[in-house]
C-alpha positions as CSV (number, residue, x, y, z in Angstrom):
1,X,111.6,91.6,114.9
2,X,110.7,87.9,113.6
3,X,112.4,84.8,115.9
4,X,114.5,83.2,114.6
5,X,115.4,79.8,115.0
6,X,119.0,80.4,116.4
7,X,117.3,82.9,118.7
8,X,114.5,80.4,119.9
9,X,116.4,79.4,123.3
10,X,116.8,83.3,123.9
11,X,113.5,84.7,123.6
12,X,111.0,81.8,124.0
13,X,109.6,83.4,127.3
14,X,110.7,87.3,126.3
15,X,107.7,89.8,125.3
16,X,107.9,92.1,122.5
17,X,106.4,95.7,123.1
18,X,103.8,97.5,120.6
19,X,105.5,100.8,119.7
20,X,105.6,102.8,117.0
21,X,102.9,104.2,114.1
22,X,102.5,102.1,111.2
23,X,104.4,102.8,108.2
24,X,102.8,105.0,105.2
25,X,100.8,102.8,102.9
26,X,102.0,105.2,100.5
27,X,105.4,104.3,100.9
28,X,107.0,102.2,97.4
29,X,108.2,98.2,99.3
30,X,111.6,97.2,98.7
31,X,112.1,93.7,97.7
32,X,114.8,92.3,100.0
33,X,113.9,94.8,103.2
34,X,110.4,95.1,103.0
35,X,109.6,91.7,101.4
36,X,110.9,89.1,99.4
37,X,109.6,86.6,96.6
38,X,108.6,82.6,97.5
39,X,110.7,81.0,94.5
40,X,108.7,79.0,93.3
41,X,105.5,80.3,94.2
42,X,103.0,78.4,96.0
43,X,99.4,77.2,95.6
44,X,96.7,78.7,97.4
45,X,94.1,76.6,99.6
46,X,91.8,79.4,99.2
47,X,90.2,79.2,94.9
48,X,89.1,82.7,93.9
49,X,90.8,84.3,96.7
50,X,94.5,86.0,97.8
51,X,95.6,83.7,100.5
52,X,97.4,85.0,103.2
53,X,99.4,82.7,105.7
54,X,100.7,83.7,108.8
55,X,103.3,81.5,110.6
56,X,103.5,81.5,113.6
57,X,103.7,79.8,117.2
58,X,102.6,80.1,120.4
59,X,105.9,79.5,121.6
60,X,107.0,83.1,119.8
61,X,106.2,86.3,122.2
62,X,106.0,88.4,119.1
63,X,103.3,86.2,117.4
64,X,101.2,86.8,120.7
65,X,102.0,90.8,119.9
66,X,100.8,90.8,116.7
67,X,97.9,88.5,117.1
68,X,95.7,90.7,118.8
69,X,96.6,93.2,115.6
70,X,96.2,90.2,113.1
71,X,92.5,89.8,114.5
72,X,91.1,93.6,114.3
73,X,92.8,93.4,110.8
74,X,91.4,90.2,109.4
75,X,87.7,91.6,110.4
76,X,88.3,95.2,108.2
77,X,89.7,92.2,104.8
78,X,88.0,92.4,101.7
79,X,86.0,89.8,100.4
80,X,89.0,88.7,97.9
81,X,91.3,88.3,101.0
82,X,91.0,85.7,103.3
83,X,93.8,84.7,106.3
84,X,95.3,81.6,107.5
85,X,97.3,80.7,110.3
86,X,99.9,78.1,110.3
87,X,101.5,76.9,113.6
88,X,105.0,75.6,113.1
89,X,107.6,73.7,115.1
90,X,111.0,74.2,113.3
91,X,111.3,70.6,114.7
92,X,110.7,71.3,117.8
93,X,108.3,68.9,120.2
94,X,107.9,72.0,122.4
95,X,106.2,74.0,119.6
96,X,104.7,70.6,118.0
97,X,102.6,70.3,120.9
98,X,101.6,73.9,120.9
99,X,100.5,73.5,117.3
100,X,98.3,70.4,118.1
101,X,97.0,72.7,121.7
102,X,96.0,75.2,118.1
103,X,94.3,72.4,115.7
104,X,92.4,70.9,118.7
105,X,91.4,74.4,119.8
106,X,89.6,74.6,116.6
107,X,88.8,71.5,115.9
108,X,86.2,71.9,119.4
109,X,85.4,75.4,118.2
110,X,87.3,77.1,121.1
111,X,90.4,78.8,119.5
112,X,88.1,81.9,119.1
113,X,87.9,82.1,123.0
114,X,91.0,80.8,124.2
115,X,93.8,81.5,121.2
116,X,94.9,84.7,123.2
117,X,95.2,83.4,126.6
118,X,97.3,80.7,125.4
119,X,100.1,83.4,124.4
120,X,98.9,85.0,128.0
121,X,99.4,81.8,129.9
122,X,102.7,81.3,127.9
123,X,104.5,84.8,127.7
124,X,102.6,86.7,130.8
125,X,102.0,83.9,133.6
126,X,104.6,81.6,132.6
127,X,102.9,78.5,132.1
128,X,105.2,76.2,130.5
129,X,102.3,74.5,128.1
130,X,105.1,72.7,126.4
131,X,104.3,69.3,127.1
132,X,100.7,67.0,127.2
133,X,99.8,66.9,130.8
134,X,101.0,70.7,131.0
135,X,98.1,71.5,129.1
136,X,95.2,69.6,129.7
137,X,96.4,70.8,133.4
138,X,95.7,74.1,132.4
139,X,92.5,73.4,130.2
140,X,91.3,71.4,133.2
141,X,88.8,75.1,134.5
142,X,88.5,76.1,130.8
143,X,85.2,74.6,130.3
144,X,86.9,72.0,127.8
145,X,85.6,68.5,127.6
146,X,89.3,67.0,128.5
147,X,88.9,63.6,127.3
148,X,87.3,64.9,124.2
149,X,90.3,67.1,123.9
150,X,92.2,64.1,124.2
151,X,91.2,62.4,121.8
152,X,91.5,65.2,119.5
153,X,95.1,66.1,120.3
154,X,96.3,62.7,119.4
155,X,94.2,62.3,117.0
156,X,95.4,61.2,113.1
157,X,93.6,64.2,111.7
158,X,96.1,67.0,113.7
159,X,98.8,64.9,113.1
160,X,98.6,65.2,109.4
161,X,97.6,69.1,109.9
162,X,100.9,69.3,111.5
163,X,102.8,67.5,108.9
164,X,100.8,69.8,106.4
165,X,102.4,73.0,108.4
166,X,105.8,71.5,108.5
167,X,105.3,71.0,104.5
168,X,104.1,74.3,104.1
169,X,106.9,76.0,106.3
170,X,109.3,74.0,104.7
171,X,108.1,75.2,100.7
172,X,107.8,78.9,101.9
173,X,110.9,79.0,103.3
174,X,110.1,80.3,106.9
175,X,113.2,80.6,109.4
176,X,111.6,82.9,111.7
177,X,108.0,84.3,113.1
178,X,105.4,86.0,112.6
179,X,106.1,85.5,109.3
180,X,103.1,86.8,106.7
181,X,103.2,85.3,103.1
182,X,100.7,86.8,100.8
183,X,99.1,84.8,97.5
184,X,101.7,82.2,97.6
185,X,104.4,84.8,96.5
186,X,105.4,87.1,98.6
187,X,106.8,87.2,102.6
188,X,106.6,90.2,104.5
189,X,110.4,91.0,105.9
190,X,110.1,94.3,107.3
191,X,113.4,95.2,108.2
192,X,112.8,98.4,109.5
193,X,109.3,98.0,110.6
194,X,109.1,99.9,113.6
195,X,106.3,97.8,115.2
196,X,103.4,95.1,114.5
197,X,101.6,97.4,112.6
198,X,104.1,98.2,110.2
199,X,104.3,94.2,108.9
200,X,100.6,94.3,108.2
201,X,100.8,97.8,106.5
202,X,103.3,95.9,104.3
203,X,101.0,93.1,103.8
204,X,98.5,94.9,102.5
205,X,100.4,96.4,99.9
206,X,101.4,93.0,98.8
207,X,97.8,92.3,98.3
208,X,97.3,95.2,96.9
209,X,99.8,94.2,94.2
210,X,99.2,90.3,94.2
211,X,95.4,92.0,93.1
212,X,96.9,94.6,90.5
213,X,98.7,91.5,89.2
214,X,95.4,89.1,88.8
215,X,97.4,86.7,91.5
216,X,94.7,84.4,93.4
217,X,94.2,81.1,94.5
């Protein structure tokens, strides 16, 4: 289900369909199929709270599957959860200049209104946004301020957000996306997830047991 990196070149403009009923939250995880542990365990940005950290690109057809999913779910979190996203580029300058089209998104408050029809653009119109003029091209009749948006996607500050999501991909281990990492310990696999749903059913046993286990940032 996640891509990987050797399958990048493969998949990059493939969709991934929503199928299947989401896995019994009774069901006991398996370490090594279901999830796996972050050795060492990682520091939380979030004090108080159990951070979880999806990485992800807009590059990925299955992150634009599950982020519709991701949204409804982060509203229905408890007050001791909070979500992250993480854009990463495997080293790419493709998927490095999608993660700066996310940080200067919300940097101008518009990621809320246009994080979706980036994927939609990407995976369902084919809009290579891969490169600069590409996408101030296709911000030019978003209602964006395009030299402002310049300014922004260049800027210092998302350049050391994107170093900071390379560092983080890099200590958490992620090969492949969506990946979900919950409280700095443990990574959602789901090797026999039938669908989307089924990797945040897994999640939220993880923080259900990052709770039981008084793990939080």
């Amino acid at each position: 289900m996640p891509l990987t990196r050797r399958h990048f070149n493969q998949l990059v403009f493939s969709s991934l369909a929503l199928a299947a009923l989401p896995m019994s939250a009774q069901a006991k995880l398996i370490e090594g199929e279901d999830w796996r542990a972050i050795t060492p365990p990682q520091p939380s940005d979030a004090p108080g709270k159990i951070e979880v950290l999806e990485f992800f690109s807009y590059g990925c057809p299955h992150c634009g599957s599950l982020n519709p999913l991701l949204k409804q779910w982060e509203a229905t979190l408890p007050e001791d959860v909070v979500l992250r996203r993480v854009p990463i580029t495997f080293g790419r300058q493709a998927w490095a200049n999608l993660a700066r089209l996310f940080y200067a998104l919300e940097n101008l408050e518009q990621l809320e209104r246009l994080d979706q029809a980036v994927f939609t653009a990407l995976h369902d119109q084919r809009v290579k946004l891969y490169t600069e003029p590409a996408i101030l091209e296709w911000l030019s009749d978003k209602e964006i301020d395009i030299q402002r948006f310049k300014d922004v996607f260049s800027s210092f500050d998302i350049q050391t957000k994107l170093g900071r999501s390379d560092y983080l991909a890099e200590r958490y281990q992620i090969d492949a996306v969506p990946t979900l990492a919950v409280a700095g310990r443990y990574a959602v696999l789901g090797h026999k997830a039938k669908g989307m749903p089924d990797l945040i059913a897994i999640a939220d046993q993880l923080i259900d047991r990052a709770r039981d286990e008084g793990v939080a940032g």
